[in-house]
N, C-alpha and C positions, 0 to 999 in steps of 0.2 A: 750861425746858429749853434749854440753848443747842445749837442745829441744827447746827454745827460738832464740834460733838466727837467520882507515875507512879506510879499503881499498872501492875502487871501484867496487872490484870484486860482482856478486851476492853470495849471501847465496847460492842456490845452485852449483855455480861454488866451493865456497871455501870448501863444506859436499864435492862434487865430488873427490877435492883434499885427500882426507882423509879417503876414500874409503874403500883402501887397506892396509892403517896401521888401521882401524876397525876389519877389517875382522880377522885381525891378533892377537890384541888384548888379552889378557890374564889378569886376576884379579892374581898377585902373592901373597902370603899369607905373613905377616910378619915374620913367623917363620917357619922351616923348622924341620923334625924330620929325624934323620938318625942311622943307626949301629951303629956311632961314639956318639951321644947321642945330646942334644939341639942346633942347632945354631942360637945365637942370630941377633934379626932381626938389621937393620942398624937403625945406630945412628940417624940417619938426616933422615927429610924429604926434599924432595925438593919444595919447594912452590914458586907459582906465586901470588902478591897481584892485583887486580883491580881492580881501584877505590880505591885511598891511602893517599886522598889528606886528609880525613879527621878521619870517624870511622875505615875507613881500616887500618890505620895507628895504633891505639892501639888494635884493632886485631891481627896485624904482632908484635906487641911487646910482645903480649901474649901469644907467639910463640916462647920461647928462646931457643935458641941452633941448629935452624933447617937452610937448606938454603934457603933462601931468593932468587933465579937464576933470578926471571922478576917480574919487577913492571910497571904496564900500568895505564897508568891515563889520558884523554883530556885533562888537564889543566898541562902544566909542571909545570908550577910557581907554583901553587897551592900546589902540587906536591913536589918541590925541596925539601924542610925539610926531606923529606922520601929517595928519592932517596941520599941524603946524608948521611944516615944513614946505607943503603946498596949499598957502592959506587960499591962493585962486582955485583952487578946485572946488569942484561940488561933490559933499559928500552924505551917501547914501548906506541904509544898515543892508536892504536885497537887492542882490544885483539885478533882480527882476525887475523890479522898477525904474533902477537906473538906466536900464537900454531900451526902459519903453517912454522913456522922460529927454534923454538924452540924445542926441544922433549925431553927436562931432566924432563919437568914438571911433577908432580906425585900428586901436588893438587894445588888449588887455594881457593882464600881469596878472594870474591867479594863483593866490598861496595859501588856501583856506587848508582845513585839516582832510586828509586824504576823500574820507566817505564824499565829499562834496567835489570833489576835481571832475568829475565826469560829466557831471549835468550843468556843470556854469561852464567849462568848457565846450562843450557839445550844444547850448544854448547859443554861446559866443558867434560859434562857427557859423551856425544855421544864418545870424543875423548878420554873416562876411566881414568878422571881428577876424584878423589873426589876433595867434593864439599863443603866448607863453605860460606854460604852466610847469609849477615844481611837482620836483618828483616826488613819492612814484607818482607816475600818470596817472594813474585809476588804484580805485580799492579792491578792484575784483579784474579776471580773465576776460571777459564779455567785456565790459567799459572797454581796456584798453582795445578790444578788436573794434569794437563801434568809434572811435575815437580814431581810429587808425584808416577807416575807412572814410567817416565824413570828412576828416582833413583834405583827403582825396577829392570826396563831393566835392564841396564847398570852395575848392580851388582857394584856401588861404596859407597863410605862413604858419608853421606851425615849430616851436621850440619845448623841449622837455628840461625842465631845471637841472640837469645833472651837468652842471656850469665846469668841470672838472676835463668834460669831452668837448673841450675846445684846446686843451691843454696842448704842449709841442709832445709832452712824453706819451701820450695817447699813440701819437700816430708814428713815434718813433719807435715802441716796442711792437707795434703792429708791421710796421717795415721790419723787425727782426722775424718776426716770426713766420710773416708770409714769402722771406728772403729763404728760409727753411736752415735759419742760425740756428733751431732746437732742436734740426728733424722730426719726426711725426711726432705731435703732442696727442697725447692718449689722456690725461691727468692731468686736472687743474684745482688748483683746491686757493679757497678764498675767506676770508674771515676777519672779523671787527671785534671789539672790545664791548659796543652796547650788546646789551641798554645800558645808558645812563641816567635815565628816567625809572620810575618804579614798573615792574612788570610781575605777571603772575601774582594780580590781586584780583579777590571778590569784589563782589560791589558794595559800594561805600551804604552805611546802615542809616546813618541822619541825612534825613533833608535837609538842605541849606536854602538861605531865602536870596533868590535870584535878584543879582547886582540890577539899578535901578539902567545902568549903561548897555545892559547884556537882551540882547533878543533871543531867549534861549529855544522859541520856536526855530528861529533860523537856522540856529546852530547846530540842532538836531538835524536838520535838511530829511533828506530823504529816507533814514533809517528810524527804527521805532523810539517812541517816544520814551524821555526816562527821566526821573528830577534830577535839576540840578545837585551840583557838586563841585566847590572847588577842587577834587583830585582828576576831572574831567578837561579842565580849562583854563587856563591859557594855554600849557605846553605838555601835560601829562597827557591827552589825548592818543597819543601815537602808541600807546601802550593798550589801548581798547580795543577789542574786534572789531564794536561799530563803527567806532571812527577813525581808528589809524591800522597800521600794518607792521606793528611793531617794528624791529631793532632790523630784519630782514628788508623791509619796505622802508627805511629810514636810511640804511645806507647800502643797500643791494645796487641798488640805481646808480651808486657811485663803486664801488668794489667790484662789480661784474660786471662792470661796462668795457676795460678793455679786452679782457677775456673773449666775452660775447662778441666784440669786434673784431678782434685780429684775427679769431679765429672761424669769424664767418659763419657761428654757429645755428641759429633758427630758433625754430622750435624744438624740445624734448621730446623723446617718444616715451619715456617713462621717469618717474619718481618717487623718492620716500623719505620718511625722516625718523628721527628719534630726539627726543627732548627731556626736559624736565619737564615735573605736571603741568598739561595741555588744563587749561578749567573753563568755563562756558563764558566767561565776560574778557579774558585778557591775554596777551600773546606769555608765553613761558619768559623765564628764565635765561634760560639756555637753550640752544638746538642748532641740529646739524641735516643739513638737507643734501640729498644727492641727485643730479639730473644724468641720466642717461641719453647723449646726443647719437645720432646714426651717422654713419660717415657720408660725408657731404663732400661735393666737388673739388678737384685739388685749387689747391691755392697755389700762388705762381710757382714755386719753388720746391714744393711736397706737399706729399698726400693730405687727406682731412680726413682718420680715420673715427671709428666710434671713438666717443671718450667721455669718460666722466668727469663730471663739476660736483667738487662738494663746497658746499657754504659750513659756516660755523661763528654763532655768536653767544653773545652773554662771556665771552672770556675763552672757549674753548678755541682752539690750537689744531691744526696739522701736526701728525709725527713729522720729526726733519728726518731730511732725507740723509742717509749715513754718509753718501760719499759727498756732500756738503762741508767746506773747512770750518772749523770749530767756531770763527770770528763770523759766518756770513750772515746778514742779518735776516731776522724776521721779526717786525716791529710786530709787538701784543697789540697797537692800538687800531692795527688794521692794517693787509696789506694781500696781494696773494702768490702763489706761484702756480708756474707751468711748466710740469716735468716733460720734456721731451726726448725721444731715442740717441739725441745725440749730446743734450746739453738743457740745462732749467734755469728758468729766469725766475726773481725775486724781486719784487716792490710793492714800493707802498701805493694808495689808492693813485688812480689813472694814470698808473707805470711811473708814480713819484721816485728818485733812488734807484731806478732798477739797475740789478746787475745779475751777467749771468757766469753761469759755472759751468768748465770741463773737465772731466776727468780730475774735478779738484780742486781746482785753481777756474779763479778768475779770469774772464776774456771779454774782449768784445769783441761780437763777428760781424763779417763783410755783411752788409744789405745791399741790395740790388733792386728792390721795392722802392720807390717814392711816393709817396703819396703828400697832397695837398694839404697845406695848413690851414689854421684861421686865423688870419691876420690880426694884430692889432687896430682898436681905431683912433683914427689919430686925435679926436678930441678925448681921450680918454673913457674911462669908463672902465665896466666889466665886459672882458675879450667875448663870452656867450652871449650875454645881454645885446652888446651892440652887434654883434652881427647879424641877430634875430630882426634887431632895429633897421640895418643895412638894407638885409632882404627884405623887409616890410615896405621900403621905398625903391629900392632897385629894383627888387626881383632877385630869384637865387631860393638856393635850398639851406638853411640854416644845419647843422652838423647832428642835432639830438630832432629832426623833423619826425614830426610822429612816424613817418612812413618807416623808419626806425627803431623811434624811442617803444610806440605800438607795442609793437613784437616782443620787445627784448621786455617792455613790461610785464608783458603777458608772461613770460619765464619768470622774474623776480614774485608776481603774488602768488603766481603757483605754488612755491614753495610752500606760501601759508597755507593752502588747500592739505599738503604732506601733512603738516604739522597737526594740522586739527584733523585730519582723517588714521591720523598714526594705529589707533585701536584696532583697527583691522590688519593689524601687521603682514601687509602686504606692500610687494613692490608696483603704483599703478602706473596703468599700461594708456599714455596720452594720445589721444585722437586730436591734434589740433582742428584739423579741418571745419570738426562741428562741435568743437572745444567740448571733448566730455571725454570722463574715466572710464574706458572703457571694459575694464575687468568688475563691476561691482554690481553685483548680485541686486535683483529688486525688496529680496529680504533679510539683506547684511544688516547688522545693528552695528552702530556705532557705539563708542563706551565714551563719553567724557565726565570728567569730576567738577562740580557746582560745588562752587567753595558758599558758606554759610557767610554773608554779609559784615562788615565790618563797623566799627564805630570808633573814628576815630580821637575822641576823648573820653573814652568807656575802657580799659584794660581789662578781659574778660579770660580767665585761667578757662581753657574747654583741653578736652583731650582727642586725640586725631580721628574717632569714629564719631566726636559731636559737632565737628567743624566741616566734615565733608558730605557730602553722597552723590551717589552716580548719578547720573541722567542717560540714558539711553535713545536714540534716534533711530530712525531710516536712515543708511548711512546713503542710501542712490538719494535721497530725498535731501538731506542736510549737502551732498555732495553740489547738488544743482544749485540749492541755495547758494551756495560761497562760491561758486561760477558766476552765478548771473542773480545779485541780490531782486527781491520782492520791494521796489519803492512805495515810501509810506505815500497815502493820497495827496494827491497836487502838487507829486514830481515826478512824474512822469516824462517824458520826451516823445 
């Protein structure tokens, strides 16, 4: 191995429906042992994709040989290319329907826009669906702990799309590090190039007349109602509060993952941030997030003292470190390092390239960690996908299992909590336990800027006091919001 490398029904009417095939419910094992001697588990799994217009779509192909029985997506057009691909499927615009119409299903592939990961997930689980869902996991802190926990209930399979942590260099710079090739790492700094998608916009000024293929109830799901807009949909979403997690929840989940791993880390005990304008509909610009970790249990080979994580996106950079040689790389398009007491590694996303330095110069150091890979499967596929597949019929823990991916989510949206609470220029003091800020006052005001609506075939000359104004909040108030969102009626769980 080379070491480099919509129905209208309410939510609780349609859990009601679903009762009695709970109750009934059984986890079957993939393989069975008997007097007659192994029998081998089935070929196929049966899968539902939702949400396929787009990454769902090379998730389900990273899945070969399995059936494909329901694919659900709001947008059919969007859509079509996929469903023609598995013209035997049944397919459906709410997955709500679909699992209360369907019963061969035995997992699902969910790749809808963040706001909705939570509740078709956590719907999935309830009805003993394992569970692949892309990252991030959740829109908010609360999801991913609920999420974290029924996987647990619900005794199913459970995989986070961050397809990257199945990688060999994942678990090869985690063997450096917990080998203690860096000595104590105190300082981790991490950072991408997006957005690449438009961000730090108001909300669009014309209504547009919703495509005849688009369920734009659905699509809204659980967050408040708003008109359509093509700068909303198909792929500009991830830049919305309501519905994505900007540039930080778009590739946090892949940039911080090995980090988060090697180094055992947990939850934060505190955070903050600073950006370009924070405004009330869309993630900034730019911004740089910092977590304060507490020192945690050593790791085989040296300590785990406190240490800082900073993120950094929209383009912004790490100072390099001086005694770094002048050639060492630090790719702009993403990648992170970990300064350690004895020596700092550098690479691209899940320890792509890494290389580390001493005193100068380039090394590689002794490891004495092993740790387990994830194997190839031998009919092909994508190496994440099919092992989720594996353990869905074996048995086994897939590598991103929520009991995992959870937690470490919970760190990645936090950061957008920093981002949109920044006005109170304070560094907050996190309580995981009962997931709340613990330092903020019941009569803190928050300050955010409501940018003046936009029209995009209107070119309107204004000048900067007629194009903005504040908004002022509860900041304990707006704080709980963006923890644990208010679902709009008839999504509930």
């Amino acid at each position: 191995m080379n070491t480099k490398s919509n129905l209208n029904q309410s939510r609780r009417k349609f859990i009601g429906t679903t009762t009695t095939a709970l109750a009934a419910f059984t986890i079957i094992p993939g393989f069975t042992v008997s007097g007659l001697g192994h029998i081998a588990p089935s070929d196929k799994l049966n899968i539902a994709g939702i949400g396929i217009g787009g990454k769902g779509s090379v998730n389900l192909k990273n899945m070969p040989g399995q059936n494909m029985v329901a694919l659900c997506d709001v947008d059919w057009d969007y859509a079509n290319p996929v469903f023609k691909t598995y013209p035997k499927a049944e397919k459906y615009k709410d997955f709500r329907e679909m699992f209360e119409k369907q019963k061969d299903i035995e997992a699902v592939v969910i790749a809808t826009p963040d706001h909705t990961h939570a509740i078709t997930a956590m719907t999935a689980m309830q009805l003993g669906k394992h569970v692949y869902c892309q990252k991030p996991l959740t829109h908010t802190v609360w999801e991913s702990r609920q999420l974290t926990e029924a996987a647990k209930r619900y005794n199913v399979v459970t995989q986070m799309g961050n397809e990257g942590h199945s990688d060999d260099t994942v678990y090869e710079v985690a063997e450096i590090v917990q080998s203690g090739g860096l000595g104590e790492v105190k300082e981790a700094h991490v950072w991408t190039n997006r957005p690449i998608w438009r961000q730090g916009m108001p909300q669009p000024l014309k209504e547009e007349k919703i495509p005849k293929t688009l369920d734009w109830d659905l699509f809204i799901g659980p967050t408040k109602m708003r008109a359509y807009n093509p700068e909303y949909h198909p792929w500009i979403w991830r830049g919305w509060w309501d519905f994505g997690t900007g540039a930080l929840g778009d590739m946090g989940c892949h940039l911080l993952d090995v980090p988060y791993f090697a180094l055992k880390l947990g939850a934060p005990k505190a955070f903050q941030a600073s950006s370009s304008l924070v405004n009330t509909e869309s993630a900034p610009v730019s911004s740089k997030v910092t977590f304060l970790f507490p020192a945690r249990e050593n790791l085989a080979y040296c300590a785990a003292p406190e240490l800082e994580l900073t993120w950094y996106d929209g383009g912004l950079m790490p100072a390099r470190p001086f005694d770094l040689p002048l050639d060492a790389p630090m790719n702009p398009g993403g990648g992170f390092m970990l300064v350690g007491s004895e020596a700092t590694l550098i690479a691209e996303s899940y320890g792509e390239n890494w290389k580390v330095y001493k005193n100068g110069s380039e090394t590689i150091p002794e490891t004495k960690v092993k740790l387990e890979r994830i194997p190839d499967d031998p009919n092909g596929g994508g190496r994440h996908e099919m092992h989720f597949v594996n353990c869905c019929k074996n048995g086994g823990k897939p590598a991103s299992s929520f009991e995992y991916a959870g937690p470490f989510n919970e760190m990645v949206v936090m950061g957008n909590l920093a981002v949109r609470m920044q006005s109170l220029q304070k560094t907050f003091l996190w309580d995981s336990e009962n997931l709340k800020v613990s330092n903020i006052s019941p009569d803190e005001k928050l300050r955010t800027t409501k940018l003046l609506p936009f029209s995009s075939d209107v070119v309107t000359k204004r000048v900067d006091d007629q194009s903005k104004q504040e908004v002022v909040w509860n900041a304990k108030e707006m704080c709980e919001e963006w923890i644990k969102h208010k679902y709009r009626d008839g999504w509930k769980w």
